[in-house]
C-alpha positions in Angstrom: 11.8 0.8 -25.3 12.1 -2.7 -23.6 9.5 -5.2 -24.9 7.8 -5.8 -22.2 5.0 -8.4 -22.0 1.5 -7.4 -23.4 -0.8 -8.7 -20.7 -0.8 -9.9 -17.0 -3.1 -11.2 -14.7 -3.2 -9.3 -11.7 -4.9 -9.8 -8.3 -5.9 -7.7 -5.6 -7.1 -8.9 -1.9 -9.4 -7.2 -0.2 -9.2 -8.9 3.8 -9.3 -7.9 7.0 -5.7 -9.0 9.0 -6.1 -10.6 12.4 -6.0 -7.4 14.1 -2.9 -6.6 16.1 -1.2 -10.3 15.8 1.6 -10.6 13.1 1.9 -13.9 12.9 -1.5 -15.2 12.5 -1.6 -12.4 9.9 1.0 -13.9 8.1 -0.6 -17.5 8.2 -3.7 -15.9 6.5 -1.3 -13.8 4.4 0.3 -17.0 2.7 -2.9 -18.6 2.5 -4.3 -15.5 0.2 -1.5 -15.2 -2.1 -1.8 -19.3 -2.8 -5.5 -18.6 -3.5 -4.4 -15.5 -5.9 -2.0 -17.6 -7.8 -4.2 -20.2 -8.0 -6.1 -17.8 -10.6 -3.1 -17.7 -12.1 -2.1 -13.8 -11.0 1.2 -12.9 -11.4 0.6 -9.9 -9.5 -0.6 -9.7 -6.1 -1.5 -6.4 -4.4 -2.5 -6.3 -0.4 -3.8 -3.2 1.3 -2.2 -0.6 3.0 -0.7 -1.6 7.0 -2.2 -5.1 6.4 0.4 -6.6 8.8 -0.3 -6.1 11.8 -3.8 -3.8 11.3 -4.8 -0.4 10.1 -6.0 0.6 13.7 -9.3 2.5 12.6 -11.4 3.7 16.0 -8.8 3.6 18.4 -6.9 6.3 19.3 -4.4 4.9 21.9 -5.8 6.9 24.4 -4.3 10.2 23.1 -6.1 13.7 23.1 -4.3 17.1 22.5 -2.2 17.3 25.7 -2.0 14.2 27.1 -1.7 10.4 26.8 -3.1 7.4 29.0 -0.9 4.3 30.7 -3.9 2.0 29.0 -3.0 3.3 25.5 0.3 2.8 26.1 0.2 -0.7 26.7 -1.8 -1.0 23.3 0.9 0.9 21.1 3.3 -1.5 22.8 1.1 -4.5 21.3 1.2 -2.4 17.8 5.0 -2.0 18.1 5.7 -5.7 19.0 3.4 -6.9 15.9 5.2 -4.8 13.7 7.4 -5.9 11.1 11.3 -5.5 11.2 13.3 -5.8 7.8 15.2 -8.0 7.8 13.2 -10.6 9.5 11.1 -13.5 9.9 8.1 -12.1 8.3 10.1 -10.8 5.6 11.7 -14.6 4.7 7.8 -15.9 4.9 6.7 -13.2 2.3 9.6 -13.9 0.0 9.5 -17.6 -0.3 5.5 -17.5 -0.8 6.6 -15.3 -3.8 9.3 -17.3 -4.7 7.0 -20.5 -4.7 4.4 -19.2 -6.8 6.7 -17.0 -9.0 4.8 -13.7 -8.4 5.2 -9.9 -7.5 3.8 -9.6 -4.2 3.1 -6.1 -3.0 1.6 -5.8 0.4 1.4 -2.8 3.4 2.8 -3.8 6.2 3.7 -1.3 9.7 7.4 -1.5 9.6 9.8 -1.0 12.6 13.4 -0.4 12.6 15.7 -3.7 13.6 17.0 -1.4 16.8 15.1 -2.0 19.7 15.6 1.5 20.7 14.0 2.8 18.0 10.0 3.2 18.7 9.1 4.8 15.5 6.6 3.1 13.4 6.2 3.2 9.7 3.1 2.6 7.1 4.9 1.1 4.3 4.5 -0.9 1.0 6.8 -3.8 0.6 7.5 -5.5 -3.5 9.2 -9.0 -3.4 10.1 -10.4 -6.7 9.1 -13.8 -8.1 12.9 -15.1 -7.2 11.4 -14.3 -3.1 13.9 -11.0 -2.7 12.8 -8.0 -1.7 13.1 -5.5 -4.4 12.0 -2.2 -2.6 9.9 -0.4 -0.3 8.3 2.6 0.2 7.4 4.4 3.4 4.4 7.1 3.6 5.8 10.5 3.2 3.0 11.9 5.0 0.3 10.4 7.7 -2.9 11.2 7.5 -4.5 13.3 10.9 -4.4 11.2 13.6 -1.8 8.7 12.1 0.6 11.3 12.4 0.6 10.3 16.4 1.3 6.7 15.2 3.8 7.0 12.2 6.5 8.3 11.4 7.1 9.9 8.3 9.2 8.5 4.9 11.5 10.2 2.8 12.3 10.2 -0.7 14.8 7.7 -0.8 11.7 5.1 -1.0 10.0 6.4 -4.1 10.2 3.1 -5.0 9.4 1.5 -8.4 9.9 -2.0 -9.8 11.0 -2.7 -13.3 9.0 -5.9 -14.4 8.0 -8.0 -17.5 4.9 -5.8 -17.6 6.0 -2.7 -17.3 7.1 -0.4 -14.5 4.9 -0.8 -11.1 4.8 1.7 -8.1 2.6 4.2 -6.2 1.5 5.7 -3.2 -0.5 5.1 -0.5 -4.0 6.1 0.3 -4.0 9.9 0.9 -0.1 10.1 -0.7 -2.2 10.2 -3.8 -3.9 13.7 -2.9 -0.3 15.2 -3.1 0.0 16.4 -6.8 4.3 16.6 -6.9 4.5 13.2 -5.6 1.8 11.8 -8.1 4.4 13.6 -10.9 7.4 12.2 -9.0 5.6 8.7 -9.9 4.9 9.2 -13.2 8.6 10.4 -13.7 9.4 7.1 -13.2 7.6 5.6 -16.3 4.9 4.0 -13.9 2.7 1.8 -16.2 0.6 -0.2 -13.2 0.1 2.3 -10.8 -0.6 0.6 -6.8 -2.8 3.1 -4.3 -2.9 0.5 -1.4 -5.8 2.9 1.0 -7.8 2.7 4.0 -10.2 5.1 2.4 -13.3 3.6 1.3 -15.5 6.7 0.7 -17.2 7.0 -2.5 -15.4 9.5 -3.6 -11.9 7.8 -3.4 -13.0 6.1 -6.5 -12.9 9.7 -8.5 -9.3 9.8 -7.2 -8.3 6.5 -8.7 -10.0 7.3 -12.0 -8.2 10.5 -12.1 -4.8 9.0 -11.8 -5.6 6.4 -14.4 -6.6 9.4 -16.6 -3.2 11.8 -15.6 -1.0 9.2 -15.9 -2.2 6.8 -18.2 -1.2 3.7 -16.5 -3.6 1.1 -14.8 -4.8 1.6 -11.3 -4.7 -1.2 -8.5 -6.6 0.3 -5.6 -7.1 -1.7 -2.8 -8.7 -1.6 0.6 -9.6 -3.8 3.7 -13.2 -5.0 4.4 -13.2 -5.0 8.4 -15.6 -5.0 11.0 -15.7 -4.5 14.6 -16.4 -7.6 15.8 -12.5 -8.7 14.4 -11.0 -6.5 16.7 -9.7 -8.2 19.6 -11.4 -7.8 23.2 -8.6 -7.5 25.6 -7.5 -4.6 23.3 -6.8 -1.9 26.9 -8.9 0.9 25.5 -11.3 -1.5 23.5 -14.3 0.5 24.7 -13.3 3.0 22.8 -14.9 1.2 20.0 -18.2 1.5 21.5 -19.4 3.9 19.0 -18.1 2.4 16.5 -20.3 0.9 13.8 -20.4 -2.6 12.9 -18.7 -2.5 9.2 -15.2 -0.3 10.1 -14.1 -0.6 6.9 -16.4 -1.3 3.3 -13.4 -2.2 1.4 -14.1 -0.4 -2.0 -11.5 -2.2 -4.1 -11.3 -1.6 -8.0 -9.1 -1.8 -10.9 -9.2 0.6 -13.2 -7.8 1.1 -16.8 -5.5 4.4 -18.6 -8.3 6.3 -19.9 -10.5 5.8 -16.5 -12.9 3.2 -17.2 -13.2 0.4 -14.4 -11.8 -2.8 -15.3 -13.2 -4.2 -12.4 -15.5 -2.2 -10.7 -15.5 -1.5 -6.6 -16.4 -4.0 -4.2 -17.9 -3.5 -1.4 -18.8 -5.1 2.3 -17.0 -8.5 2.0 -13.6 -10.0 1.4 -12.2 -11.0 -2.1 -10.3 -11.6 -4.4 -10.4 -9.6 -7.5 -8.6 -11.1 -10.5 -8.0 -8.3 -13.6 -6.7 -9.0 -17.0 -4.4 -6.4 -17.6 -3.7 -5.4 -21.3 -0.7 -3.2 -21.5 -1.1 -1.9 -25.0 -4.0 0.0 -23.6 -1.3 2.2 -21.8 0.5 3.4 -25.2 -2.9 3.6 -26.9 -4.3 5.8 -24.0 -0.8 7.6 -24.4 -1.7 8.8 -28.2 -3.3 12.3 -27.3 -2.0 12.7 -23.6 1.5 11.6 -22.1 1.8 13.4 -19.0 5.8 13.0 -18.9 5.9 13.0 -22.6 4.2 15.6 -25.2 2.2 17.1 -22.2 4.9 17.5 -20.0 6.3 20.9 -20.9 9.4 20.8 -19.1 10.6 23.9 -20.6 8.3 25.5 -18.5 7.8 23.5 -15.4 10.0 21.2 -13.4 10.0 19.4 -10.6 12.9 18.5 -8.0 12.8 15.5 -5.7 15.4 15.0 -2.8 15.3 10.9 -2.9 18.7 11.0 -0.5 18.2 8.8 2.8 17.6 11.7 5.9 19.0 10.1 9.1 18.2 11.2 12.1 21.5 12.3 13.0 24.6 12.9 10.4 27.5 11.3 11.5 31.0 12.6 10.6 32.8 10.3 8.7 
């Protein structure tokens, strides 16, 4: 076993983006992660599709059968704000890790460099404290109507980090209801365990609590706190959020520890940061009467087989 480090400080940002504008996002972006590491986190975990928006309430202008020229012209706006790796926004992440030494994990919409490419992505991005980008990992499977918007991930971008604290990656919001890829995760020796969400229901917190309990590891979760009124105006089917209520998104951010006790509990209905103390010991204490890949695994019964090859579109004869 590596001797890793027996605490960190981690911190985890509950914000709204500036809704459908990358850049600006990325000001605010850098501006967050100074404030994190200015509590000294060495860890710094952003929600899911933070760059350029999580676009809860619209819907593009799509029903079952047919789509409008107005929602159109808003999914171009989406597309354009996305990010493309590598890029601009990429180099901007990097070097605010590399200045303040720190693994930055953040969701971002990603695009593919090729113009002609108009498939989106919801994806998690980790940058090392030397600013590179160690990984990524693309959502294997959108949720309802996100399935209009993104495309889905493969296993090729299971990713997980290898750091002075342990091994770090997850999943993203309803990624975590899928049982083989939760085990696919815990395959991997994940000790601090990240569930960037958009879900802020009460009951996402049981889910979080579970997976600190099946997989003995800590449990970043964290969500945006949004409201309507941050959604821009000249958005082409902004009436659509008519309806809407004022608070979009609660936010709902926690930490919590391997045996499913909160070691920060869940905020709600502002933005924050929220700066945990992460003792790793706990995870081989917690480990003593349960290891999910280890005494509890019972391979010789069960075993699961995951196809982490890169699917392209089309195979190309070499």
């Amino acid at each position: 076993m590596k001797n890793y480090q027996k605490s960190v400080r981690a911190a985890v940002v509950q914000a709204a983006p500036v809704i459908m504008d990358r850049d600006a996002t990325v000001k605010k972006t850098l501006l967050l992660i100074n404030e994190a590491a200015n509590k000294d986190a060495k860890i710094i975990l952003f929600p899911e599709a933070f760059i350029p928006a999580y676009p809860r309430g619209l819907t593009f202008g799509a029903v079952v059968g047919s789509r409008s020229g107005k929602g159109r012209k808003d999914w171009l706006r989406y597309w354009k704000n996305a990010v493309s790796i590598p890029g601009e926004t990429i180099n901007a992440l990097g070097k605010a890790a590399r200045e303040n030494e720190v693994y930055l994990v953040i969701g971002v919409i990603e695009k593919e460099p090729n113009f002609a490419s108009g498939t989106l992505y919801c994806s998690t991005l980790y940058f090392g404290p030397n600013g590179k980008l160690l990984g990524k990992h693309r959502k294997l499977k959108p949720t309802a109507s996100e399935r209009l918007i993104w495309g889905e991930g493969d296993g090729s971008t299971l990713t997980t980090v290898d750091t002075p604290y342990g091994t770090m990656g997850g999943l993203i919001c309803w990624e975590n209801y899928m049982p083989l890829a939760r085990m696919a995760m815990y395959n991997k020796g994940v000790s601090i365990y990240l569930a960037p969400t958009a879900d802020s229901r009460d009951v996402w917190q049981s889910t979080i609590r579970h997976i600190a309990l099946e997989g003995r590891c800590f449990v970043l979760s964290c969500n945006q706190f949004v409201t309507k009124e941050m959604y821009p105006t000249d958005l082409a089917c902004y009436d659509e959020l008519k309806s809407s209520p004022d608070v979009m998104c609660r936010g709902g951010s926690a930490v919590v520890g391997p045996l499913g006790e909160y070691v920060k509990e869940p905020v709600y209905d502002c933005e924050d940061i929220i700066i945990a103390d992460l003792n790793l010991n706990e995870v081989i204490e917690s480990r003593f009467d349960f290891d999910v890949m280890g005494h509890y695994s019972r391979s010789d019964v069960f075993q699961l087989s995951v196809n982490e090859n890169k699917l392209d579109p089309v195979n190309r004869k070499k």
